[in-house]
C-alpha positions in Angstrom: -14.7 -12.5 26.2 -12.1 -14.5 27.7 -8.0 -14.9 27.4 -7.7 -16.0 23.7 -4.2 -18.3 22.7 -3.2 -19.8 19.8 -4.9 -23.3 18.6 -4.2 -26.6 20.3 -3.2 -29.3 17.6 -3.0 -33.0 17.7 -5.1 -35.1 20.3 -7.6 -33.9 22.7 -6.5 -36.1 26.2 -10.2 -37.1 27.6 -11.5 -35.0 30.8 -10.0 -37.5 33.7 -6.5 -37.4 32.3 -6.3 -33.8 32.1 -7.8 -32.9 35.4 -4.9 -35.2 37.0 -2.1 -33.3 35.4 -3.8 -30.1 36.8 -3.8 -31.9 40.0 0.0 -32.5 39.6 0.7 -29.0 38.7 1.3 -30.5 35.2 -0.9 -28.3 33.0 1.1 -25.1 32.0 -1.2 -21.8 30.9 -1.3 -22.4 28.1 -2.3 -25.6 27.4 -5.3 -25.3 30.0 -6.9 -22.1 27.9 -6.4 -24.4 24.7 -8.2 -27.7 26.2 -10.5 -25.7 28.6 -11.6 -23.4 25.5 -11.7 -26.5 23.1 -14.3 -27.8 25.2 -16.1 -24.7 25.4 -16.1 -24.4 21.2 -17.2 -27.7 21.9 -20.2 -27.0 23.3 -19.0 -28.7 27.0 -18.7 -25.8 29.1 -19.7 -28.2 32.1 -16.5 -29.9 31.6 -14.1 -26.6 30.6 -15.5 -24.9 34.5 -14.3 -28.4 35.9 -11.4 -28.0 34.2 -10.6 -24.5 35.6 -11.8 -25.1 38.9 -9.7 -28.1 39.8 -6.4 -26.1 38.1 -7.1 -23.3 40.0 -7.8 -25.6 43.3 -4.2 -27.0 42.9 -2.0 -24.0 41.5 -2.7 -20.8 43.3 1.2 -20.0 43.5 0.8 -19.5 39.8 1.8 -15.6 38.6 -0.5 -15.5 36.6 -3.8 -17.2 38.7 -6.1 -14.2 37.8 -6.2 -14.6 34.2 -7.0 -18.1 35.4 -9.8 -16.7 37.5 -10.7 -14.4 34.7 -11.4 -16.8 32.0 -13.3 -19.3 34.4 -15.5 -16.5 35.3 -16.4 -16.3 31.8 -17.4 -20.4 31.6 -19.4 -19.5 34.2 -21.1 -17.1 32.9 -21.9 -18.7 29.6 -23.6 -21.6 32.2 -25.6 -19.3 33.4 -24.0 -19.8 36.9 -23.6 -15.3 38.0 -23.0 -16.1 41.4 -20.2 -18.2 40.6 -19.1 -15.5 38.0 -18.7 -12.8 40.5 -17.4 -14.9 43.2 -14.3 -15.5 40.1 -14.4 -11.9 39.1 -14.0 -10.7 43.0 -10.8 -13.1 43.1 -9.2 -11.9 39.7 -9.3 -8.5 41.2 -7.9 -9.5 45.1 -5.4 -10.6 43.1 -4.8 -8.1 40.6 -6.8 -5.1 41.6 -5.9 -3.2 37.9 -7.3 -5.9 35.5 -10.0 -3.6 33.8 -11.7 -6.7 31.7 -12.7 -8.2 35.3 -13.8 -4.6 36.4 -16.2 -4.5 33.0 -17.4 -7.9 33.4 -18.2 -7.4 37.3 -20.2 -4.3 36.4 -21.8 -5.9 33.5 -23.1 -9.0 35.8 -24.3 -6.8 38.9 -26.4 -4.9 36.1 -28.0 -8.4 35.1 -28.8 -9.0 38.0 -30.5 -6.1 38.9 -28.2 -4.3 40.6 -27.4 -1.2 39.1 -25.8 1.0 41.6 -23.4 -2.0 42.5 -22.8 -1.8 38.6 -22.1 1.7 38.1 -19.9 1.5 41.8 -18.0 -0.8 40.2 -17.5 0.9 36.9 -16.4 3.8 38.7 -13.7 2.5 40.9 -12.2 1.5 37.5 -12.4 4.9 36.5 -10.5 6.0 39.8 -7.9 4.1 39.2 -7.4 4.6 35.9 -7.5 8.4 36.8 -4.0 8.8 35.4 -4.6 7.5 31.8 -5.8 11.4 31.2 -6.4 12.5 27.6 -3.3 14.6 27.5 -1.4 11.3 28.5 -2.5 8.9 26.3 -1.9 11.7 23.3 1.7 12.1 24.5 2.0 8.5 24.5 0.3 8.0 21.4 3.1 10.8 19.9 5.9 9.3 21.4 4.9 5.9 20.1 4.5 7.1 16.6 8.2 8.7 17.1 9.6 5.7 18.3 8.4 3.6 15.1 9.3 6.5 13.0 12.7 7.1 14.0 13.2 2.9 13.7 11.5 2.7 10.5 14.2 5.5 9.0 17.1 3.3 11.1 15.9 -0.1 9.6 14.5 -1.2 12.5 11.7 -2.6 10.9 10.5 -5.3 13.4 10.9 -3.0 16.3 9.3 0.3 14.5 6.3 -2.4 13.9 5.8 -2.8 17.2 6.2 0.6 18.4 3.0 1.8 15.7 0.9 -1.7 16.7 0.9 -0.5 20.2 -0.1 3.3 18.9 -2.4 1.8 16.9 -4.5 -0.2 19.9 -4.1 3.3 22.3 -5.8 5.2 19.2 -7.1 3.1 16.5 -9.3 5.7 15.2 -5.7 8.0 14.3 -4.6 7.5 11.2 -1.0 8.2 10.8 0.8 4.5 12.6 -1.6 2.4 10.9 -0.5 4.0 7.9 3.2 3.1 8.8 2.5 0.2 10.2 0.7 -1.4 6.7 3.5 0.3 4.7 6.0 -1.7 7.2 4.4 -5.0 7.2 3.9 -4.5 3.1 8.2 -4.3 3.0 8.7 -7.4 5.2 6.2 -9.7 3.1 4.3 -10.6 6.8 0.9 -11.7 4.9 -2.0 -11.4 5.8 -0.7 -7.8 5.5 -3.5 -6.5 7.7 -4.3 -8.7 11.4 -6.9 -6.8 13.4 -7.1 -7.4 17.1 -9.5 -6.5 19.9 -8.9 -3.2 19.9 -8.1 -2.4 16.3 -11.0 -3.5 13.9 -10.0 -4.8 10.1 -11.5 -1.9 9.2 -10.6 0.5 10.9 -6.5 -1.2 10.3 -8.3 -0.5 6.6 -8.9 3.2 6.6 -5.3 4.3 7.9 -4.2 2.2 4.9 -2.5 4.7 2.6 -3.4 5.1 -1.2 0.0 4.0 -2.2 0.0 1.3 0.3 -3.4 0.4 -1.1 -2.0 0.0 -4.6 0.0 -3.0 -3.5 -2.6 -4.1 -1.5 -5.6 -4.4 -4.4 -6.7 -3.8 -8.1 -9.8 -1.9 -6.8 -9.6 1.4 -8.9 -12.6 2.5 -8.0 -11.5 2.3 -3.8 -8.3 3.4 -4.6 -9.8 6.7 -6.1 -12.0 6.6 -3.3 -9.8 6.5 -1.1 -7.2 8.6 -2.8 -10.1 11.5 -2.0 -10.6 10.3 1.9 -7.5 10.9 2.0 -6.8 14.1 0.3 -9.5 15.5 2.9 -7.5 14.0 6.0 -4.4 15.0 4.8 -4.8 18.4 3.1 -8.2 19.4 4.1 -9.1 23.0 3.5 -6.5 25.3 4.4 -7.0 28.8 4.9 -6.2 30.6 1.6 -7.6 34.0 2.8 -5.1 36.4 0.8 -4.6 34.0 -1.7 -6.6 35.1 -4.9 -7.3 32.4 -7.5 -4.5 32.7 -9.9 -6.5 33.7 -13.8 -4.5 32.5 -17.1 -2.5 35.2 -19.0 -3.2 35.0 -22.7 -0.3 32.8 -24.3 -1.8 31.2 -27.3 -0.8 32.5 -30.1 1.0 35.1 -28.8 4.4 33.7 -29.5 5.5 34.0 -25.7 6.5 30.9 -24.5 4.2 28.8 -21.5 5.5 28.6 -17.9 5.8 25.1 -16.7 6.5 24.5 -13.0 7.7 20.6 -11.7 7.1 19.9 -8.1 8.9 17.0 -6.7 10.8 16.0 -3.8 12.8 13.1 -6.3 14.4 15.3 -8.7 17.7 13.7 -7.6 19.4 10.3 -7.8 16.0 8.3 -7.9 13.5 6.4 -10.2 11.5 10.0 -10.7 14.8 11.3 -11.6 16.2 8.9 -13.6 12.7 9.6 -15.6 12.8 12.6 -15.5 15.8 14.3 -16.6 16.4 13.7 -20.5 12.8 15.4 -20.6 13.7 18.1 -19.0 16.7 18.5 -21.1 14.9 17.7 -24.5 12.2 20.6 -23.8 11.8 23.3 -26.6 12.8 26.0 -25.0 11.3 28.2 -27.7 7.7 26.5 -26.7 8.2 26.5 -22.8 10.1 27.7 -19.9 10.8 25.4 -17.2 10.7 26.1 -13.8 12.0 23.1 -11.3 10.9 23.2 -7.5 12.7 20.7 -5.4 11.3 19.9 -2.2 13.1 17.3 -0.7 16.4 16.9 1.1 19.5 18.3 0.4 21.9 16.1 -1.9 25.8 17.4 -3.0 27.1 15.9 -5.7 23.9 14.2 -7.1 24.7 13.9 -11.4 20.6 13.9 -11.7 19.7 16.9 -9.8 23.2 18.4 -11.6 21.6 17.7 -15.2 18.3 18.8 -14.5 19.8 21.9 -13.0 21.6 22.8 -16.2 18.3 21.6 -18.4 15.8 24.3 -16.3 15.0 27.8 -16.6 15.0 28.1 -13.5 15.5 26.0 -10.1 14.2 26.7 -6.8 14.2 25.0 -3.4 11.2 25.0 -1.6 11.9 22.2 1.1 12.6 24.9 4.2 9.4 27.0 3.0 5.7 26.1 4.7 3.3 25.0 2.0 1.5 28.7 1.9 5.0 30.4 1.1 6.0 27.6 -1.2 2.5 28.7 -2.9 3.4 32.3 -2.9 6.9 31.6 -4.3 5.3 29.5 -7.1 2.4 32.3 -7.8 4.9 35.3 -7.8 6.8 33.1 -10.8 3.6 33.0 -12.7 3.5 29.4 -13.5 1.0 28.4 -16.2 1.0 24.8 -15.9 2.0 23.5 -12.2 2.9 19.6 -12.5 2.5 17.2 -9.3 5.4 14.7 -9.4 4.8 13.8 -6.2 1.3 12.6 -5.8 1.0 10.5 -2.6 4.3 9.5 -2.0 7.2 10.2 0.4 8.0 14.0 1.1 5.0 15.1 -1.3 3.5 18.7 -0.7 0.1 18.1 -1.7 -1.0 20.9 0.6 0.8 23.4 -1.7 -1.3 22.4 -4.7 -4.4 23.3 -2.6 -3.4 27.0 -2.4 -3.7 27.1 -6.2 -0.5 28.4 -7.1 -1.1 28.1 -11.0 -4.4 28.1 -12.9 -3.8 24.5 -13.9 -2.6 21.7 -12.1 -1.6 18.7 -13.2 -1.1 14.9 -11.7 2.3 13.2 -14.1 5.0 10.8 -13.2 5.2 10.6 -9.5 2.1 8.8 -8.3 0.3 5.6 -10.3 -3.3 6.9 -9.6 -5.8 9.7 -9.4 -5.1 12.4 -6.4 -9.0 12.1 -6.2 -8.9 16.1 -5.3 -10.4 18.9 -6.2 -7.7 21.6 -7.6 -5.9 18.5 -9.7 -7.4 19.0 -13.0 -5.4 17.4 -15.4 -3.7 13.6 -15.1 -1.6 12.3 -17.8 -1.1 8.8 -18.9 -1.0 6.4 -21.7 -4.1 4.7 -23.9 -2.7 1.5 -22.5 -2.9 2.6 -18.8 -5.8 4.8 -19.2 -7.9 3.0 -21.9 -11.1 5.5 -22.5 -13.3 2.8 -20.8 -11.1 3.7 -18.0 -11.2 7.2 -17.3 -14.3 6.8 -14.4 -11.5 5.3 -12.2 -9.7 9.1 -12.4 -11.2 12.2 -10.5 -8.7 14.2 -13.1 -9.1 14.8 -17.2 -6.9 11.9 -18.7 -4.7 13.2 -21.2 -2.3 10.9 -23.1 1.5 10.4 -24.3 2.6 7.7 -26.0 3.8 5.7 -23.2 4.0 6.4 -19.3 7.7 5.4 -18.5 9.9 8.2 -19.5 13.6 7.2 -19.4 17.1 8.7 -19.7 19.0 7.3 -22.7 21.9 8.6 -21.0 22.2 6.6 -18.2 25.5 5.0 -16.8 26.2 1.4 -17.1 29.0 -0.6 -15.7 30.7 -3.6 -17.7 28.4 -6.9 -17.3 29.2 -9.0 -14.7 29.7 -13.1 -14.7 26.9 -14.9 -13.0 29.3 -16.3 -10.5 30.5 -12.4 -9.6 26.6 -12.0 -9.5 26.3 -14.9 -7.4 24.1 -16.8 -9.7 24.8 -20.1 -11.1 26.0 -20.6 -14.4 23.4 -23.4 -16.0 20.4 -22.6 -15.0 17.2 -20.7 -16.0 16.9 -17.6 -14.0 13.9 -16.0 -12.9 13.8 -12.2 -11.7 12.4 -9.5 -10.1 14.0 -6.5 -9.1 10.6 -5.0 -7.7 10.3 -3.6 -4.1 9.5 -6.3 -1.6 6.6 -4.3 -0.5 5.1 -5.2 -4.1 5.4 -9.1 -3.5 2.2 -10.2 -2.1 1.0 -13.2 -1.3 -0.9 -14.4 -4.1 1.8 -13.2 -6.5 4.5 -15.2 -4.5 2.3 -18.5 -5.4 2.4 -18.1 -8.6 6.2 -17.7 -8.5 6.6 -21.2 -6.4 3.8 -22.9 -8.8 6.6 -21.7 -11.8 9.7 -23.4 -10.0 7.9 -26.3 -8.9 7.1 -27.0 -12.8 10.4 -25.4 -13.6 12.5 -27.6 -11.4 15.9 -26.4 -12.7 15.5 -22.9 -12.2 16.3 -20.1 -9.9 14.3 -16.9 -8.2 16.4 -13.5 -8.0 14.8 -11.0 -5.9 16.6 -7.6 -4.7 17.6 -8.5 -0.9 15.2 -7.1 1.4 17.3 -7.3 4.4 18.1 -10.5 6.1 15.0 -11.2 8.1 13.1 -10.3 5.1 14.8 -12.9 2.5 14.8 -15.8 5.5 10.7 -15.4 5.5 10.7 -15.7 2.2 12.7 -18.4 2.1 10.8 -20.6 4.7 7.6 -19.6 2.4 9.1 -21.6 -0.5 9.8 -24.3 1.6 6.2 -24.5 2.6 5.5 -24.5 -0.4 7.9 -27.4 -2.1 10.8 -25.0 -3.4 14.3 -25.5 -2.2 15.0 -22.7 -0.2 18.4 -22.2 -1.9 16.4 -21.5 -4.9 15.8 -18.1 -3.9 19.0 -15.9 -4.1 18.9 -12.5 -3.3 21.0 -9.8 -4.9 22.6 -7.3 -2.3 21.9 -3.7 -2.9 24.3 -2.0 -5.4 25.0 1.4 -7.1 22.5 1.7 -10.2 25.3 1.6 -12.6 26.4 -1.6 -11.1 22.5 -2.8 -10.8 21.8 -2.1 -14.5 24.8 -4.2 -15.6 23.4 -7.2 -13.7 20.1 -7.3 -14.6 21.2 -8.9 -18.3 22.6 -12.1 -17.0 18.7 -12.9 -16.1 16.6 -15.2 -18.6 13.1 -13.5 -17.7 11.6 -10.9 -15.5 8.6 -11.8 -13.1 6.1 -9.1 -13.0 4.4 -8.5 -9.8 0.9 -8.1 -9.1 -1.3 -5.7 -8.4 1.1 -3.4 -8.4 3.0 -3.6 -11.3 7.0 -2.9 -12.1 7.5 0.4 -13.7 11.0 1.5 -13.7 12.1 -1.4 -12.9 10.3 -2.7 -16.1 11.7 0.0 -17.9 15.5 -0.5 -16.3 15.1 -4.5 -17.7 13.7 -4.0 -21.2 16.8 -1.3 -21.4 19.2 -4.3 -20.8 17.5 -6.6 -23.1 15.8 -8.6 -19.9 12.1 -9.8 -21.4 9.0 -9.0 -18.8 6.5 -11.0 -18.6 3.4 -9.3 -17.0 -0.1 -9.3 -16.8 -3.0 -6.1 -16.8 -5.7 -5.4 -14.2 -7.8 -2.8 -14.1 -6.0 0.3 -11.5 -3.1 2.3 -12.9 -0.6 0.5 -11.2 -1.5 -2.6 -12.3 -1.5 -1.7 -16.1 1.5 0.1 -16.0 4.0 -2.6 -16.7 1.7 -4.1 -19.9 2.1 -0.6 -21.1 6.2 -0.4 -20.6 6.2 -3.6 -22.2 4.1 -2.6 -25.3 5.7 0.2 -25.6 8.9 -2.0 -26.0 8.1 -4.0 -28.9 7.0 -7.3 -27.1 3.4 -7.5 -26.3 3.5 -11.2 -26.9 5.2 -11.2 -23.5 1.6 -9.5 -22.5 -0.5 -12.2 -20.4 -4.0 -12.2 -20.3 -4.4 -13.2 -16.3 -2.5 -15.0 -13.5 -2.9 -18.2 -15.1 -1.9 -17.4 -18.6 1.4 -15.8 -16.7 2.1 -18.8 -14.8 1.6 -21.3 -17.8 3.9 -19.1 -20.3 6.6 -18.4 -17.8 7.0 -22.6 -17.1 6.9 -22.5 -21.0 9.5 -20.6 -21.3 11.8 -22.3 -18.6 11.2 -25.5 -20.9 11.9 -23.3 -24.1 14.6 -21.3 -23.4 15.5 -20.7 -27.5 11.6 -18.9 -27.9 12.6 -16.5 -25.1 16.3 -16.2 -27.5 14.2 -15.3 -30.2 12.4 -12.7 -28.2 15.7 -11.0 -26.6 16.6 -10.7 -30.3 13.9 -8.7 -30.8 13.8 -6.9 -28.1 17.2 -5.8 -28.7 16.7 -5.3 -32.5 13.4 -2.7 -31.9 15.4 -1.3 -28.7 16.8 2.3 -30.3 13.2 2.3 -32.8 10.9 1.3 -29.8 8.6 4.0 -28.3 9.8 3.4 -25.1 12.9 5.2 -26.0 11.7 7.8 -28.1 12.4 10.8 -25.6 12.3 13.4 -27.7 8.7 12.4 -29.5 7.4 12.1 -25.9 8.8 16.0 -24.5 6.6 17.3 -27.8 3.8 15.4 -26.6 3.8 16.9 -23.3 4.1 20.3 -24.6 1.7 19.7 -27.2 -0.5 19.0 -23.8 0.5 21.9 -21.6 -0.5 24.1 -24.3 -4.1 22.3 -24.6 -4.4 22.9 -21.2 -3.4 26.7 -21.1 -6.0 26.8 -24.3 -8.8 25.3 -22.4 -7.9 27.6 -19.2 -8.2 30.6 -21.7 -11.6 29.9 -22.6 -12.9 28.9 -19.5 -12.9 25.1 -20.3 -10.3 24.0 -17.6 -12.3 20.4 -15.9 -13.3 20.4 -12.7 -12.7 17.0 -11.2 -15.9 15.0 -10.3 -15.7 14.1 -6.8 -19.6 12.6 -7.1 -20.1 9.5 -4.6 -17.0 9.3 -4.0 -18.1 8.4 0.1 -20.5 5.8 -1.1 -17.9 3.9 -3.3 -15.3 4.2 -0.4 -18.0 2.3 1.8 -18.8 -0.4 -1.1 -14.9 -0.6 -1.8 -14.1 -0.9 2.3 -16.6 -4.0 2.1 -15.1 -5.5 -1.0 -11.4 -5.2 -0.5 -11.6 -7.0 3.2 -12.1 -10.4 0.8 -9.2 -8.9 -0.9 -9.4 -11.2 -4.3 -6.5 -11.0 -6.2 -8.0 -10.7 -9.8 -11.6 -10.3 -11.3 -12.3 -9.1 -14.9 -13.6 -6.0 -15.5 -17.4 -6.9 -15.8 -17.6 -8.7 -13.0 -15.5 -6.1 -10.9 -18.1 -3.6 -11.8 -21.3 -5.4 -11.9 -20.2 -6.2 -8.0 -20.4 -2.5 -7.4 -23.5 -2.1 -9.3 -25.2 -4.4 -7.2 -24.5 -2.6 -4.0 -25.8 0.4 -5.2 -29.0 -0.9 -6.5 -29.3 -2.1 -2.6 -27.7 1.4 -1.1 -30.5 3.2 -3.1 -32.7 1.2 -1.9 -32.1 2.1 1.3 -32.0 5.9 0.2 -31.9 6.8 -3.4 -28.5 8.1 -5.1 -27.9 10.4 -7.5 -26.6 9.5 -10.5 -23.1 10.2 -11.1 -20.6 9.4 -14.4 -19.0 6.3 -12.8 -20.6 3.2 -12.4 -24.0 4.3 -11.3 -25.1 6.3 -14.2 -28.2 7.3 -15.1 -28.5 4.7 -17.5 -27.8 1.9 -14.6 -29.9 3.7 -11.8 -32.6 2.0 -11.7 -35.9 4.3 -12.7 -38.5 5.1 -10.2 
């Protein structure tokens, strides 16, 4: 393989002329690999050899002569010519002695031509002088690379931390933990394609140190995402050692007239979206029904109103963030927790490995995580019908129960006075399109759509929340690519959420993103009267913001694809007094809406946690199904590289099906509850 660079465009100058500007010193670097290796794609590696010999004849006070040397030998090579491939390989190495491709390629061409102890010679002076790069030194590099993008990544430092994890990532591609970052990273700076393999680090491979939640924003593939959700859960939890942990049994509660011990795990019960969820539930809990028992395991906060609130609302509050995960399980056993809820999933600061001690006889996946922990102690995961439709539930390793709507939110909440566009930096007369998602939800495809809408919308504006300044400036040069002024796009600067809630109003329309969905967000807009317009797939996160939006009264704002989205948000831009009408009802079913109707959702979750305690008393508590979960990461690992934005759902699965009709083929499959049922495996 030789030196790759980037393209050459415009016109090719013919042979003569370009072998007299290599004469004349004339030719930098980089234009000779682009016309010697044009020729080569060309099929004229005759004239791409001339090409490098004369530069080479004429600029041997060039630095960089054994790449030169290097890349010639290659030409050579593919002429058949080995003599002349060695005699360029022996002078990229007199010249630079280290260059390990020219060392490999040597080797490789003594061994063709018959020379094998000349080969393996060759290979081993490599190894000699290499002799340093011991595995104990590339792991300390490797951990002091991952520090260095960690410790930027937490600074800001998001271009720098980038590069720090890409270079982890080419020592050890097979580790997981930087590529994870490094997706995550490139997902917040909107740098599409999100994932660029290299040489040394395969698509796939950039792929499977993908996180779930990273995945989520990445593609509606509910099937891969649970798929991987379980790779994961093995990586990252494994099997600990539970040797003196016994398997905590229910203690008969129904009917008893004692009240059920529920346990919330979450490293957000402060000043954040969980939070902000969270905390009128907690509060509106029958207390004659359950006991609540909060265990916070994330940073310290002082003077946090949310973690104050839910303080006051608990039975009891513990922090569990300085304890390991087997004494946070021990704490949580010795309280004799019924019902243990995960509020956390796969997210920032979660203790999954906590869950896997089995701390309570029932565990349960709610609020935190959009998606199935694919595991095997997380037996229950609540939703909505709208999120979850029965048809649904083989996308979920969990038992799907269901509230009314997903989104739970605090009717409490602060809100400043409402800003003037022009104190929001908006203009006055104009249609305003918003979207207050993170930028790590804006992908590619879903930015298109948005330029597609101001280019038939051309007296409208885009409001995004800032994602720093390098961030907004790609985004801006991406709508001039594509035709939109870049002043169109106007980013709103971080603020307090009191503040941020009183801006969101002065929008006309919100811009669901795609696959992953708003959801408090969503929530935070329909609150303020701001209409979201949004469109279903087929994962959890990608049907949570149709369900928000339900659940709010307006399903008319409910598209039925990307297309449908794109024509009815230009429709509105044109009709302005149809969205009116809408606001007005929005606002009208606001206080009736189910959205809002806390206290009917906290007795649906207890109705829920005392299913689940009556199913654990007689033995009925579901073990997740886990079945093929390896084969449908393969399939999903194949699929998702193509990455197409949006397929319907009989399509989507009838692409499965027909890669495990050809997997069985290969070695039959056992039948499992997903997509390759018995009734679709094919009979022998």
């Amino acid at each position: 393989m030789s030196i790759a660079t980037d393209d050459a465009s415009g016109p090719v100058p013919p042979l003569p002329g370009i072998l007299d500007l290599a004469r004349a010193q004339r030719l930098s670097l980089t234009e000779l690999f682009q016309l010697a290796e044009a020729r080569s794609g060309a099929g004229k590696r005759s004239e791409a050899a001339e090409i490098y010999k004369v530069w080479l004849a004429f600029n041997e006070a060039h630095p960089f002569l054994h790449l030169v040397y290097f890349n010639y030998s290659v030409t050579l090579r593919q002429l058949g010519d080995i003599a002349g491939s060695i005699h360029a390989l022996r002078a990229c190495l007199k010249i630079d002695p280290r260059f390990a491709q020219a060392h490999i390629n040597l080797g490789r061409a003594f061994e063709d031509s018959g020379l094998a102890m000349q080969a393996i010679q060759q290979w081993r002076s490599l190894v000699e002088i290499t002799a340093e790069s011991t595995a104990e030194k590339v792991a300390h590099r490797l951990m002091a690379l991952q520090h260095i993008g960690r410790v930027m990544e937490n600074a800001g430092l998001l271009e720098e931390a980038e590069t720090a994890l890409w270079q982890a990532i080419e020592l050890r591609p097979d580790k997981t933990e930087a590529g994870q970052h490094w997706s995550a990273l490139r997902q917040r700076q909107c740098k599409w394609p999100i994932l660029v393999p290299s040489e040394h680090a395969s698509m796939r491979q950039l792929l499977d140190a993908m996180s779930p939640l990273a995945l989520g924003c990445y593609s509606d593939d509910p099937l891969f995402q649970l798929a991987k959700a379980y790779r994961y859960n093995q990586s990252f939890v494994g099997r600990p050692d539970v040797t003196g942990f016994s398997r905590k049994m229910p203690k008969r509660k129904t009917g008893t007239g004692e009240r059920l011990r529920v346990g919330y795990v979450s490293s957000d019960l402060r000043d954040h979206a969980v939070g902000f969820a969270l905390r009128e539930v907690l509060e509106l809990h029958d207390k004659k029904s359950v006991e609540i028992y909060a265990y916070y395991c994330g940073d310290p906060v002082s003077n946090d109103a949310t973690q104050m609130r839910m303080k006051d609302a608990v039975d009891c509050w513990r922090d569990i963030a300085a304890l390991s995960d087997a004494d946070a399980a021990r704490e949580i056993a010795a309280d004799d927790i019924d019902i243990l809820v995960d509020v956390n999933g796969y997210t920032k600061h979660a203790r999954t490995k906590i869950f896997a001690y089995r701390p309570a006889p029932v565990i349960v996946n709610f609020c935190g995580y959009p998606g199935s922990m694919g595991s095997p102690f997380h037996q229950y995961m609540i939703a909505d019908e709208r999120i979850v439709p029965p048809e649904n539930e083989i996308y979920y390793s969990e038992k799907v129960l269901r509230i009314p709507c997903s989104q739970p939110v605090d009717r409490k909440r602060a809100i400043a006075d409402k800003p003037s566009r022009a104190e929001a930096g908006l203009p006055e007369d104009v249609f305003v399109f918003a979207c207050f998602n993170g930028m790590q939800k804006i992908t590619e495809p879903t930015f298109a759509h948005w330029m597609a809408i101001l280019n038939a919308a051309p007296g409208s504006v885009l409001w995004l929340l800032t994602g720093g300044d390098a961030v907004d400036q790609r985004l801006r040069q991406a709508s001039e690519k594509a035709g939109v002024a870049p002043e169109r796009l106007i980013f709103a600067p971080k603020a307090p959420n009191a503040r941020h809630l009183a801006r969101i109003a002065l929008a006309d329309l919100f811009l669901d993103t795609f696959p992953y969905g708003a959801h408090s967000t969503a929530a935070d807009a329909l609150t303020m009267g701001l209409p979201v317009l949004t469109f279903p797939g087929k994962s959890f996160a990608a049907r949570f913001c149709h369900s928000i939006v339900a659940a709010a009264g307006i399903p008319e704002l409910i598209c039925s694809g990307p297309e449908h989205y794109v024509e009815k948000a230009i429709a509105f831009a044109k009709a302005p007094a149809e969205l009116a009408k809408i606001r007005e009802t929005l606002q009208a079913r606001r206080e009736t809406s189910v959205l809002r109707d806390i206290p009917a959702l906290a007795r649906r979750l207890e109705e829920l946690f005392w299913q689940m305690q009556a199913e654990c008393e007689r033995g009925e508590t579901p073990v997740p199904d886990l079945r093929n979960l390896d084969l449908y990461y393969e399939i999903g690992a194949e699929s998702v590289e193509g990455n197409i934005a949006f397929l319907d759902d009989q399509t989507y699965r009838q692409r499965y099906l027909e890669k495990l009709v050809a997997w069985n083929e290969y070695a039959p499959i056992a039948p499992d509850n997903r997509v390759w049922t018995a009734e679709a495996a094919p009979k022998t």
